[in-house]
KOLKOL-517097 format. One record per residue (C-alpha): residue number from 1; chain; x, y, z. Coordinates in steps of 0.5 Angstrom, whole numbers. Layout:
  resi  chain      x      y      z
   NUM      A      X      Y      Z
...
END
This chain:
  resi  chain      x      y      z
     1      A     47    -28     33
     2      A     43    -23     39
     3      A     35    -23     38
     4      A     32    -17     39
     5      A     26    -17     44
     6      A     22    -11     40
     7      A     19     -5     45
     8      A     12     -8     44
     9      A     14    -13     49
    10      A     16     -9     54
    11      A      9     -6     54
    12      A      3     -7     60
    13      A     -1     -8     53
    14      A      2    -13     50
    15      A     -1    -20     52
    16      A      4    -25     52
    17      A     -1    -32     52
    18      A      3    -38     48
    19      A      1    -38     41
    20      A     -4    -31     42
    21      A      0    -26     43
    22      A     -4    -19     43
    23      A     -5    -12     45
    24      A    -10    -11     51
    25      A    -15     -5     49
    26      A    -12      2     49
    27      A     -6      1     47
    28      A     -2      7     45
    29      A     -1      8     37
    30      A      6      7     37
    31      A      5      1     41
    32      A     -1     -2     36
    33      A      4      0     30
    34      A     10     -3     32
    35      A      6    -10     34
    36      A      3    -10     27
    37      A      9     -8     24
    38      A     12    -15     27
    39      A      6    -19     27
    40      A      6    -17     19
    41      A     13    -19     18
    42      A     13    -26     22
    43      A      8    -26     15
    44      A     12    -25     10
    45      A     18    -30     14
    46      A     19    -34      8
    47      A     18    -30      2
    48      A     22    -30     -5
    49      A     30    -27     -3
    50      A     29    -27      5
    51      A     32    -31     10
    52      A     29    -30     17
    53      A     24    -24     15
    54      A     31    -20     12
    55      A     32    -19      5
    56      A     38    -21      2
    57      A     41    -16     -3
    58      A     45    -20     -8
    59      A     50    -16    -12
    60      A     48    -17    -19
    61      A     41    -14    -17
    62      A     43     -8    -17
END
């Protein structure tokens, strides 16, 4: 399966250092959050019902 390198990457803001990724000052909003956002979910990778960081839907949950 394809990864998806997130726009946040692509920024002049985003700091690619190995085991410190970051955003330099003055990085646009939309920027920040998108970055948080991912930041976040790398987090919760191993939470109950996820593989990856996706959350399964099982039929009989519904």
């Amino acid at each position: 399966m394809p990864r998806i390198e997130p726009e946040f990457t692509k920024s002049p803001y985003f700091v690619d250092e190995p085991g410190n990724w970051h955003l330099k000052p003055g990085a646009p909003p939309e920027v920040k959050e998108e970055f948080e956002n991912y930041m976040q979910n790398l987090k919760d990778h191993q939470s109950p019902g996820t593989i990856n960081g996706n959350t399964i839907d099982y039929p009989y949950d519904k």
